[in-house]
N, C-alpha and C positions, 0 to 999 in steps of 0.2 A: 771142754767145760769141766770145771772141778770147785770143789769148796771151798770160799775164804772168808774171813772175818777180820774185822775190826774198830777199833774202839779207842774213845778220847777221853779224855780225865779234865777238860777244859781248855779252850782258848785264850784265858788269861794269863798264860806263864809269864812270869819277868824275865826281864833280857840277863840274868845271871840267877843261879840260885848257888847258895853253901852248896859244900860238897855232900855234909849229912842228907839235907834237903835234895838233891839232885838222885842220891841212891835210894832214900826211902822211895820215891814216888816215881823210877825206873823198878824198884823190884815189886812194889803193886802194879805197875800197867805189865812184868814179865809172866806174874802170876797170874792176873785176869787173863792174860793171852793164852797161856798153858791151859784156865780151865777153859776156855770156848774150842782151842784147838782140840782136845781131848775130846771134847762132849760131840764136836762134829765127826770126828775119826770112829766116833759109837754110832752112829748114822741116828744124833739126837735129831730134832726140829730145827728150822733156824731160830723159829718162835721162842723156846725151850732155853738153845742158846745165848739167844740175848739176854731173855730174863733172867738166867742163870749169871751171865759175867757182868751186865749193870746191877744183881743183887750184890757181889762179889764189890763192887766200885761203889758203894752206897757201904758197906760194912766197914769202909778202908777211913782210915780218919786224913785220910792225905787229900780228898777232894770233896768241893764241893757238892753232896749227896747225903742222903743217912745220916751215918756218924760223924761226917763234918760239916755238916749245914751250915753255911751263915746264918746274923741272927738278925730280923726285922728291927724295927728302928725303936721297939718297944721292947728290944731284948728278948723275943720268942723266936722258936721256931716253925716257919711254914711250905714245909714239902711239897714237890710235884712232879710228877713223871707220867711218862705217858707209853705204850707198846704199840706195834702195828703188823699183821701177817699179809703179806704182798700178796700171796693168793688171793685171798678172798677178803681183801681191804677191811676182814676186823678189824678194830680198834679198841681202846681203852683210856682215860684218861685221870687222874686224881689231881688235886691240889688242896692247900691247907692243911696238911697235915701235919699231926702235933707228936703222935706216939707211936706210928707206926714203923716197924724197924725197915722192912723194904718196899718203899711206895711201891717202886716197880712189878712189885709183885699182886697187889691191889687193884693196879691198873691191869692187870690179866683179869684180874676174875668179877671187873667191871663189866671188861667184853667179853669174860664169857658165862655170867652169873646172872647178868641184867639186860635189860632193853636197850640198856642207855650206850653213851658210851663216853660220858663224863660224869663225875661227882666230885664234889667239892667242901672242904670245909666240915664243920657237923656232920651233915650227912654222909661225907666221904669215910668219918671217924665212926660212926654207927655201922657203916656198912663193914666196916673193919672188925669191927667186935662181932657182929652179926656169923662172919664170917668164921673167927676164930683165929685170925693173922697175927703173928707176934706183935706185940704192942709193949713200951716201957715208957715210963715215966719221960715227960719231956728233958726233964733232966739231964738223960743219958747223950741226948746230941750237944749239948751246948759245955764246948772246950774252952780253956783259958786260951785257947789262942784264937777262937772268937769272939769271948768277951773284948780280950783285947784289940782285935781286929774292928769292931765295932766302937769302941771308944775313940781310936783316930779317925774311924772314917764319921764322926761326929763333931771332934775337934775341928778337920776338915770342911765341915759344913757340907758334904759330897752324900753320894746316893751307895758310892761304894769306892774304897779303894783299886783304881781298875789299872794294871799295866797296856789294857787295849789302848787310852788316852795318853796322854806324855805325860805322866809324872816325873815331876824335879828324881832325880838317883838321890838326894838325900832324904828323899821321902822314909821314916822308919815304917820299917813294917817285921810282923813278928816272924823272926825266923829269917827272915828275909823273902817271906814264903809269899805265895798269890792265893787265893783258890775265889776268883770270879768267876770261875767256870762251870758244867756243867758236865755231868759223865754220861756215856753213852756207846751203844754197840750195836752195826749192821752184821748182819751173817747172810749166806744164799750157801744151800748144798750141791751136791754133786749133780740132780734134782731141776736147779735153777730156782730153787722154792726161796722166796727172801724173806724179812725181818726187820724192826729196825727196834729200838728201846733206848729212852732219855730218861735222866732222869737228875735234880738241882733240889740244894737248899735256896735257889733265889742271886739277889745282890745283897749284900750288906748296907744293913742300915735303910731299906724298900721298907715304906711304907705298909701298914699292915694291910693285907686283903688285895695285895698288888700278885697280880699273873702274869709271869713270861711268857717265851714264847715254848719250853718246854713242855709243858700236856695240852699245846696247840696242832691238832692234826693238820699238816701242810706246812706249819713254819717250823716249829723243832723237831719233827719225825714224820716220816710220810714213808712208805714201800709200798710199792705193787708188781705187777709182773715184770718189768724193767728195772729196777732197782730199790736199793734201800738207803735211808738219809737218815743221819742225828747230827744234828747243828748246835754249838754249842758259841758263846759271845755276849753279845749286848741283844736282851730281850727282845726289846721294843724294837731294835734294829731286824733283828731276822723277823718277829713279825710283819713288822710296814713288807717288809722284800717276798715272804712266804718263801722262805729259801728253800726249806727240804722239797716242797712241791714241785717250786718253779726247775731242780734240777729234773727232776722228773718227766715234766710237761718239755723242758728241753729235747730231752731223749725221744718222748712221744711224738712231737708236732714238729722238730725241726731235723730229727733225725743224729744228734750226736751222742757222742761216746760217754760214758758218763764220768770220765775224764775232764772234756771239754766241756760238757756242761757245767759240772760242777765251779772247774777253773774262772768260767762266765760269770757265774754267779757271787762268787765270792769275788773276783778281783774288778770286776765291773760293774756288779748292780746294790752293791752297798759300801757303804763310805771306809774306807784303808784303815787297820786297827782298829777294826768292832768282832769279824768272828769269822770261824773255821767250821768244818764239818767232817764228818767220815760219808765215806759213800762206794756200796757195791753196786756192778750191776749185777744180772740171771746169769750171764756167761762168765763169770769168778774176776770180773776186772776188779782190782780197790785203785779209790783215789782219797787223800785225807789234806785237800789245799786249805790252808787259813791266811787271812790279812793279817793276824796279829805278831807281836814280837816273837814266840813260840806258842805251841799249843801237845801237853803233852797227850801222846799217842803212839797206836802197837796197831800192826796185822804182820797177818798170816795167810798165804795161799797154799792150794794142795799139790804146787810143781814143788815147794822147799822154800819161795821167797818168804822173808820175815823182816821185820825192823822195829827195835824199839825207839822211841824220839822224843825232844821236848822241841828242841830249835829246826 
């Protein structure tokens, strides 16, 4: 048994990106990797960990998260993420946020500041000032290359520009770039102790007041003493499925690896080209299968295995 970690930047990749595009967003998934390995190599939390490399994926303007949120269909922005400690199935969850710099981090001190273990909207925004959490102007998330990204997937007539569906190759899009996806990171230590943390601006061009399945305990994050899940894809698809749970209850009731369950789950129990996951289990296995054209993602184990990846 030993420590490993890792983490997805979204299931939405296109089947090609520029060359610029392909290095920026391998040396943010190289970097997020470095800070989660490091922090475990200090005998952090896995808890600790995650929130530390989804805050790190949420600062990065390269994915959907933080500083690159898509923008809703009225041009704002509406945040959500969610964390979970496999020991003792704390939780936390946010959504609707407008000025908060790391949801991910809001949702900790949900679960550990409150009764609850969701908050939403206003309230979510109150409890954030309450708190003293860094907050900036909505402003500061919303890029021209969302603005932009939002005006075709309106021309479009589409809920979002998604490479998980077939889109025509002459579809423009800015940069040639994707970011449907959602960021996330499982960890487990040396320990067996797990983790898991998600965290999305959404779809592009979502209806205001609309929830994924990201600060949904069981479909975009779930960990407990057998493994940890971040799923990352089409909302409402790993909802209907409760993907991160159902690998979990795999592992528990049917007895598989969390390999195999995972593999179950994404290529048989929801529809080809909708979504991907990362997944540890307690004894340091990683598995990161997705249906979609690529999905980029990084781990690390404590024998020396590692892999940075989009396709």
């Amino acid at each position: 048994m030993g420590w490993a970690i890792a983490l997805h930047g979204g299931a939405g990749a296109p089947k090609s990106l520029p060359p610029e595009g392909r290095t920026s967003r391998e040396a943010a998934l190289r970097h997020c990797l470095e800070v989660g390995v490091a922090a475990l190599k200090t005998h952090k939390s896995p808890l600790d960990v995650v929130e530390l490399v989804v805050r790190e994926l949420e600062n990065s303007p390269y994915f959907n998260a933080g500083k690159g949120s898509v923008l809703t269909t009225n041009g704002t922005i509406e945040m959500e993420a969610s964390i979970m400690d496999g020991k003792t199935k704390q939780c936390g969850a946010v959504s609707g946020l407008k000025t908060v710099v790391n949801p991910i981090s809001l949702a900790r001190l949900v679960m550990e500041k409150t009764p609850h273990i969701y908050l939403g909207f206003d309230g979510a925004e109150a409890f954030a000032r309450e708190q003293g959490v860094e907050t900036v102007d909505s402003s500061h998330f919303i890029t021209p290359e969302n603005i932009e990204r939002l005006k075709q997937a309106k021309e479009a007539n589409r809920v979002q520009i998604d490479y998980t569906q077939n889109v025509p190759e002459e579809t423009p899009i800015p940069n040639g770039d994707s970011k449907t996806g959602t960021v996330g990171c499982v960890a487990v230590d040396s320990e067996g102790n797990l983790a898991a943390a998600t965290s999305t601006g959404g779809l592009v061009n979502k209806m205001m007041g609309r929830i994924g399945d990201t600060p949904i305990i069981g479909a975009g994050t779930y960990a407990n003493q057998l493994c940890a899940v971040s799923a990352t894809g089409k909302g409402e698809v790993i909802l209907r499925a409760t993907v991160a749970r159902d690998v979990a209850a795999l592992m528990e009731y049917k007895g598989l690896s969390v390999e195999d369950a995972a593999a179950y789950v994404i290529h048989e129990c929801i529809p080809q080209g909708t979504a991907g996951l990362v997944a540890v289990s307690a004894s340091g296995e990683v598995t990161l299968p997705f249906n979609t054209p690529g999905m980029f993602r990084a781990y690390a184990t404590e024998d020396g295995l590692s892999e940075i990846a989009i396709w």
